[in-house]
N, C-alpha and C positions, 0 to 999 in steps of 0.2 A: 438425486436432486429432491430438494424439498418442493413444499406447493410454492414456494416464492424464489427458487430457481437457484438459490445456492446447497451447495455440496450437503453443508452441517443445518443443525436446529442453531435459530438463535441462540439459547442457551451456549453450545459450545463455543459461538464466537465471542459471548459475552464472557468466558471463562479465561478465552488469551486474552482478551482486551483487557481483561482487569488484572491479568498477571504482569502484562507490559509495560501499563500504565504505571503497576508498582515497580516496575525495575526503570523505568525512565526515572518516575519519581525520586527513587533510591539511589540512583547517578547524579542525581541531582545535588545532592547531599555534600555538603563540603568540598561540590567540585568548584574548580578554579572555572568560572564563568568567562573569563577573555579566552580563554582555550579555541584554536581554531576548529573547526568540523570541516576536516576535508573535503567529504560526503556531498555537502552541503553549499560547494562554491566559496562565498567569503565568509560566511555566517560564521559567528563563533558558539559558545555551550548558551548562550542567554537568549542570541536570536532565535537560536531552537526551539528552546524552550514557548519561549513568548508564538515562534509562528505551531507549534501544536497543540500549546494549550489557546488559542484563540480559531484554532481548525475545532479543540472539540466546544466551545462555545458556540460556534457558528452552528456545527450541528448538533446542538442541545438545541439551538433555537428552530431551527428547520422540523429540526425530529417533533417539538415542543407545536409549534404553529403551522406547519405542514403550508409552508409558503416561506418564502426567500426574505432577510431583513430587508427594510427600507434603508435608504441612505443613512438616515441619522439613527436608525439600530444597528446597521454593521457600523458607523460610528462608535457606538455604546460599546459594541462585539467585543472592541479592538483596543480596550481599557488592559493594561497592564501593572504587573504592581514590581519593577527592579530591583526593589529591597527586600524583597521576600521573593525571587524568583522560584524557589523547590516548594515552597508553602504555595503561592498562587496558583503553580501548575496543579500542583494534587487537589487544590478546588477547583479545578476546572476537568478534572478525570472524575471526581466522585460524582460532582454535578451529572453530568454525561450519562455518567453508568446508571445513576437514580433514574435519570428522564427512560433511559432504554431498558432497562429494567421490568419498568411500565408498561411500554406500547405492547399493543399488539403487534404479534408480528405483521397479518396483513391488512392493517392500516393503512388509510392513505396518508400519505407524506410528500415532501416536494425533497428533492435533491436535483442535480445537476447532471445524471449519467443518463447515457442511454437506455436502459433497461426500465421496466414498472417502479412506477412511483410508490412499493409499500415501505411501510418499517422496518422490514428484514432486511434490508440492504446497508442502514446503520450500524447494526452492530459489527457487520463485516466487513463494510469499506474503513470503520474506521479501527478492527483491531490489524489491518493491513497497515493501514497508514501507522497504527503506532510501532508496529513490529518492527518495519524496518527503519524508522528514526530511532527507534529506542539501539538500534544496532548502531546507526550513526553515533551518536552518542557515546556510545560503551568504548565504540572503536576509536575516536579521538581523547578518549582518560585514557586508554587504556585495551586490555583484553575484553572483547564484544563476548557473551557467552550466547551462545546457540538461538536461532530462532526455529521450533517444534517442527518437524521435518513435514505433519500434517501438516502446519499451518501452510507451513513456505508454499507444497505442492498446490493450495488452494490457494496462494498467495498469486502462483504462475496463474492457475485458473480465471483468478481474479483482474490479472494483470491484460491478457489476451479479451476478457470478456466484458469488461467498464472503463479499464484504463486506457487501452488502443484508442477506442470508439468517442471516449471521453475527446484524446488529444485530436484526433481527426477533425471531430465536430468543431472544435477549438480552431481547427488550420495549422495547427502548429505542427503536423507530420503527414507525411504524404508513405501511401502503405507502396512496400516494394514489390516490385514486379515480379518476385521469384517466389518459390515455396518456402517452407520453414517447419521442418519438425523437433520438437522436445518429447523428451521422456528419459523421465523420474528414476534413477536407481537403487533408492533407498525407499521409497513408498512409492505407491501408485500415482499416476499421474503422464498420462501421453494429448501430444496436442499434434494438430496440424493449421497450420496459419498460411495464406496466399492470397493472390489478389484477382478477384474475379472482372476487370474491367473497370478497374479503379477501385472497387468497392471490396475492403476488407470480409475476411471470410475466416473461419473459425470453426475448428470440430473433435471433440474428441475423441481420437482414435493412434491407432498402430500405419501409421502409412508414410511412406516413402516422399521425402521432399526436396528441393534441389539444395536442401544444406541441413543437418542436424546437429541435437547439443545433446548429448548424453551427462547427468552426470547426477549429484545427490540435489533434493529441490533445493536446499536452502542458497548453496550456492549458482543455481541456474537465476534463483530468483532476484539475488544479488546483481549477477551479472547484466539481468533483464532492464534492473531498474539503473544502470550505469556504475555499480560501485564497484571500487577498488576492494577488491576482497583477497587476495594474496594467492588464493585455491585454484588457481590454472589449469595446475598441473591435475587434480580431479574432473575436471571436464573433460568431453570425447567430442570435438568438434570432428565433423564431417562434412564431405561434398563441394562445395562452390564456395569459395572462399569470401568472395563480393557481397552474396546471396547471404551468408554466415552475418559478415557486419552489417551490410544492410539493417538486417533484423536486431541484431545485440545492440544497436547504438541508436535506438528510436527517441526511446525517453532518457529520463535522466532525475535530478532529485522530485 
């Protein structure tokens, strides 16, 4: 762990975030924009587009002024250009990248998640968030290529340790009542997840839970975040079958 609680240095997370950014961007590129994103519920390739390049504006602005827009700024935020959708997004990734580039990492900043309000938290939540839309994406043109089996496994890290906490906080999921172990077969990475009287709980280690998911991270990560990813058959589910969905079926896009 760094001094600001994630696995890597900034720098490495600013190093997928800008490789993602250029393969979304690059997907972008003479695709058929009505294309639907399964991923994604109804959305098709342009809603996409438009809802992650206005996620990294939102936090260019956050990261930028270390407080939340007002009404008639997240108004501004949520400016689009349809006629140039692959031009507008890639100004809204360099943007981004420039403001993070900058900061210090521990800076004060305002975001949304449970954990310390520094700067470090930007470049990782949002090379997460473009990893696995930019998968979205690949996989409704077409063949999705790889998301970095580091990333993924810190992807799951990420997933158990902002994003649970995030949707709790939210209301929007209530944690289950059983255990839940993962780990990583291709890199490192083991979890334990269970509810200590309501209240989510979180640790990383080797330990026995009433259901486990074995398998490579990219595809635990997938399956973590709800997506159809075809790779079943590479998973090693185990134990309590109930306990198992419970857990797999929290979140979703």
């Amino acid at each position: 762990m760094n001094a600001q609680g994630a696995p890597h240095t900034p720098d490495w997370y600013l190093a997928h975030l800008e490789l993602e950014m250029d393969r979304f961007a690059s997907a972008l590129v003479g695709a058929d924009l009505d294309a639907p994103v399964p991923a994604c519920g109804d959305w098709n390739v342009a809603r996409l587009a438009e809802h992650l390049g206005q996620i990294h504006r939102w936090a260019n602005f956050c990261a930028t002024h270390a407080r939340p827009p007002s009404e008639d700024e997240a108004a501004a935020l949520e400016s689009y250009d349809p006629d140039d959708v692959a031009g507008w997004y890639r100004r809204c990734a360099d943007e981004l990248l420039a403001t993070l580039r900058e900061l210090d990492p521990g800076a004060a900043t305002w975001h949304p998640f449970p954990v310390e309000r520094v700067a470090a938290v930007w470049p990782r939540r949002q090379a997460h968030e473009v990893a696995v839309h930019r998968w979205d994406l690949e996989s409704a043109l077409g063949d999705p290529s790889p998301i970095d089996p580091e990333l993924a496994s810190d992807g799951i890290d990420e997933y158990f340790e902002i994003a649970i906490p995030r949707l709790l906080v939210r209301g929007r999921i209530t944690v289950p009542e059983s255990s839940f172990h993962v780990h990583c077969t291709d890199v490192e990475g083991e979890w334990l997840v269970w509810s200590d009287g309501g209240e989510f709980r979180m640790k990383r280690a080797h330990e026995k839970g009433d259901a486990a998911l074995r398998g490579p991270a990219e595809v635990i990560l997938l399956e973590l975040w709800g997506r159809d990813h075809g790779r079943s058959d590479e998973l090693g589910p185990v134990g309590d079958e109930s306990a198992l969905t419970a857990w797999t079926t929290l979140a979703g896009m």
